[in-house]
C-alpha positions as CSV (number, residue, x, y, z in Angstrom):
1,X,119.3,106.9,107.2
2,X,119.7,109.2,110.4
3,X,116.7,108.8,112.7
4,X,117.1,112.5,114.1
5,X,117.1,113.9,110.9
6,X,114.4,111.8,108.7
7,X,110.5,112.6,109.2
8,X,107.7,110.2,108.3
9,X,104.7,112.6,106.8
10,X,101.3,111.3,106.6
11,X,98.4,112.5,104.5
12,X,95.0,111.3,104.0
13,X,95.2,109.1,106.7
14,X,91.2,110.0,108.2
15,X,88.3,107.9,108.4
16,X,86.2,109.2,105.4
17,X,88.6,107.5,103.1
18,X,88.8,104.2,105.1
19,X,85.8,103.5,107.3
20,X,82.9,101.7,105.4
21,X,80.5,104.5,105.7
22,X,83.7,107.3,104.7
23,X,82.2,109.5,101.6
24,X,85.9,108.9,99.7
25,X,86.3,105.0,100.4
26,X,84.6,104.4,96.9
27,X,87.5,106.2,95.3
28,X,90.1,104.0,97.1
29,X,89.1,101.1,98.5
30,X,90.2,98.9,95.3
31,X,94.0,100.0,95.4
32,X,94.1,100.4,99.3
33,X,93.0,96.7,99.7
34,X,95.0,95.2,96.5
35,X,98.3,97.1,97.5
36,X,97.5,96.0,101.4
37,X,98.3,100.0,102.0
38,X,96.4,100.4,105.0
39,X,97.9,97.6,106.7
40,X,101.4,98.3,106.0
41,X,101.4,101.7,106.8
42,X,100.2,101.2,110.2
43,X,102.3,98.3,110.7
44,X,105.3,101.1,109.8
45,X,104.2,103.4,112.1
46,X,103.9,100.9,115.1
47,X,107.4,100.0,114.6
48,X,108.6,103.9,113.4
49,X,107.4,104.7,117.1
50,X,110.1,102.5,118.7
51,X,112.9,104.7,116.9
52,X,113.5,108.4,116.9
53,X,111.7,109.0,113.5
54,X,109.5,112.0,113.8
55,X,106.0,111.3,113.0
56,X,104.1,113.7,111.2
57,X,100.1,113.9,110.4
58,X,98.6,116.2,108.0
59,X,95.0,116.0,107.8
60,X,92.8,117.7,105.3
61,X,89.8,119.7,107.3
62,X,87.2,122.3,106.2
63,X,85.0,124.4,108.2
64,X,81.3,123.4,107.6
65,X,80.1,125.2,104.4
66,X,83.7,125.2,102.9
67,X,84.5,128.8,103.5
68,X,88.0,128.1,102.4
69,X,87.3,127.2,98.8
70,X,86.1,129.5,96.3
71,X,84.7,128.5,93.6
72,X,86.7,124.7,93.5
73,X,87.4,122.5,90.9
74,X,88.5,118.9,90.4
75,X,89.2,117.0,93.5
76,X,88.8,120.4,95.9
77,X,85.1,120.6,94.2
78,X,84.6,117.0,94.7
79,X,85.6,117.0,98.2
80,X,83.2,119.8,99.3
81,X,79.9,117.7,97.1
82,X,80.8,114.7,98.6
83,X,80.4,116.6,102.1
84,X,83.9,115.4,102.9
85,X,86.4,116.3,105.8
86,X,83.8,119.0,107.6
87,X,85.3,120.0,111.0
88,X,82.9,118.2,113.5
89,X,82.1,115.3,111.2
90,X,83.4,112.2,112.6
91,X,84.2,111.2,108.4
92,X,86.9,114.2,109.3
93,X,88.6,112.1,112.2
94,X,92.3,110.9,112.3
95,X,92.1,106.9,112.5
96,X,91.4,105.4,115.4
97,X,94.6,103.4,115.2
98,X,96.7,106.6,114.5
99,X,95.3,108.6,117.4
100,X,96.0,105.6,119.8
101,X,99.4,106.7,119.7
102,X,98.3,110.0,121.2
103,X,101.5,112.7,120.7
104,X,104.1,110.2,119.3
105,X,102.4,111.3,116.2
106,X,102.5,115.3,116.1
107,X,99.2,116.5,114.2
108,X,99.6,119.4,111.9
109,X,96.2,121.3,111.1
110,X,95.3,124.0,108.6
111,X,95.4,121.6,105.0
112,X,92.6,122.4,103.2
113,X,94.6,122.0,99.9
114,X,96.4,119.4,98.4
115,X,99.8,120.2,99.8
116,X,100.7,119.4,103.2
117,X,103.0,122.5,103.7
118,X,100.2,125.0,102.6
119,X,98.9,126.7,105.9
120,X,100.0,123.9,108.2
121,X,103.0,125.2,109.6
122,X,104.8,122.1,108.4
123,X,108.1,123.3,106.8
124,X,108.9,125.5,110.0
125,X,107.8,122.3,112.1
126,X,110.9,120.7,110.0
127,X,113.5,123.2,110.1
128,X,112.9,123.4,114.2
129,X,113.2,119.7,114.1
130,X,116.3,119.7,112.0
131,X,114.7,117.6,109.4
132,X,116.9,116.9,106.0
133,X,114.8,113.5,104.8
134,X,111.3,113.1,104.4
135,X,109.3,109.9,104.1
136,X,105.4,110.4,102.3
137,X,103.1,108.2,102.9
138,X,99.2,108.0,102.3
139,X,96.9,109.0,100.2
140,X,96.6,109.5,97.5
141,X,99.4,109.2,95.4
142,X,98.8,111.2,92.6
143,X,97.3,113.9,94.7
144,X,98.8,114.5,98.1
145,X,101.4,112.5,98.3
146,X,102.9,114.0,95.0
147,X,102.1,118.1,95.5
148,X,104.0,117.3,98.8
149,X,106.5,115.5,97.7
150,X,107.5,117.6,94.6
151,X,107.2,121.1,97.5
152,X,109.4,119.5,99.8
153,X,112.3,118.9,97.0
154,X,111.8,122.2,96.2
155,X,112.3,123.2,99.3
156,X,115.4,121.4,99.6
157,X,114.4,118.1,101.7
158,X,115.8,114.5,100.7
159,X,112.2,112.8,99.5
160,X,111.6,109.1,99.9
161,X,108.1,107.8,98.8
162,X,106.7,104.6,100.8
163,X,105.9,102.7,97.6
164,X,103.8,100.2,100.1
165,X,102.1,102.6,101.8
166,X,100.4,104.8,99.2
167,X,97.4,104.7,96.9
168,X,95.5,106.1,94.4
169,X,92.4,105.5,92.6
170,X,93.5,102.8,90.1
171,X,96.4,100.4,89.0
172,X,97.3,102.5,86.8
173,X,97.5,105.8,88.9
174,X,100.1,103.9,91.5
175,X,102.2,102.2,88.5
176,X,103.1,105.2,86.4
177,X,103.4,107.3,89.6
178,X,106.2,105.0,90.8
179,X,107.8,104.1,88.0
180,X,107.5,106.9,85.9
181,X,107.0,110.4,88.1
182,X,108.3,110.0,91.4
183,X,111.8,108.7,90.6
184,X,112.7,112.5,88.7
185,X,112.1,113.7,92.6
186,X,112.5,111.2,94.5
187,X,113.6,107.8,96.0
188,X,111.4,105.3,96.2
189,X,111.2,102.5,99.1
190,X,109.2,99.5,101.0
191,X,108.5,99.9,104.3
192,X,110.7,97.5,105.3
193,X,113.3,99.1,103.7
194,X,112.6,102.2,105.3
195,X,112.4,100.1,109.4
196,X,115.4,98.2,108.5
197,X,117.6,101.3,107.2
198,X,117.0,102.7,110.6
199,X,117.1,99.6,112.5
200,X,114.0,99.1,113.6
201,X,112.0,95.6,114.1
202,X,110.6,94.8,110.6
203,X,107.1,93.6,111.5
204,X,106.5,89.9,110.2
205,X,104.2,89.5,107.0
């Protein structure tokens, strides 16, 4: 895999769905601590930094009130009653671990969907880049990662899915995701697959 043409994209990756106090850790916390997704993904990105990967964040962030969704259903709607991912809230905040490596991970704002490219500026970010490959990680798999995923084959992008550093909100979710779905769009790899492909330090278990 080239370096200066593959682009790690991140989704999810904010305190409310991690942080013991986060309004969404409910919804995760089972799969991210049985598939060790937390820890692998930022054990990725520490060694990702070292090469010439590009790094890419998408959060999700809503004004206070949700002005941006009318009339919301499903997880949209559940986002805005659980109060989640309001502009000022510190549930809204990047990890602290993620924004310790200040601008080696670029930060794309504007999602307040479930598709990273909506609003965010992020296929143009790409092209200037001269992306071809991107690499999704985060949450949640049958959410995020997939609407991006499935837009950025569409767009034309070679898609690889961190099977190690994803998850959704059961077993199930995460097993017929990447056995079933994801392989019709996509190639599906271990993080250490993805460090030693470009020849970065794989970091030790």
């Amino acid at each position: 895999m080239k370096t200066n043409t593959t682009a790690v994209i991140l989704t999810g990756m904010q305190n409310e769905c991690f942080l013991p106090e986060g309004r969404l850790r409910p919804m995760f916390e089972g799969q991210v601590r049985t598939r060790n997704m937390l820890a692998n993904t930022l054990a990725m990105l520490e060694a990702a930094a070292e090469t010439e990967l590009e790094l890419l964040l998408v959060p999700t962030l809503f004004q206070p009130g949700y002005p941006e969704l009318i009339e919301p259903v499903g997880v949209l709607a559940g986002i805005r009653d659980a109060g989640a991912f309001q502009a000022g809230d510190p549930g809204s905040e990047v990890l602290e671990e993620i924004r310790n490596m200040g601008d080696r991970v670029r930060v794309l704002a504007g999602k307040h969907t479930m598709n990273a490219f909506t609003d965010t500026g992020l296929e143009e970010t790409l092209r200037e880049l001269g992306i071809e490959t991107v690499v999704l990680a985060g949450l949640s798999t049958s959410v995020c990662v997939d609407s991006t995923a499935r837009m950025a084959y569409e767009k034309g992008f070679r898609v690889k899915i961190l099977s190690d550093c994803i998850a959704g909100r059961t077993p199930i979710e995460d097993e017929i995701y990447c056995t079933e779905i994801f392989p019709m769009y996509a190639d599906l790899l271990t993080s250490s697959e993805l460090l030693e492909s470009v020849g970065a330090a794989t970091p030790a278990a």
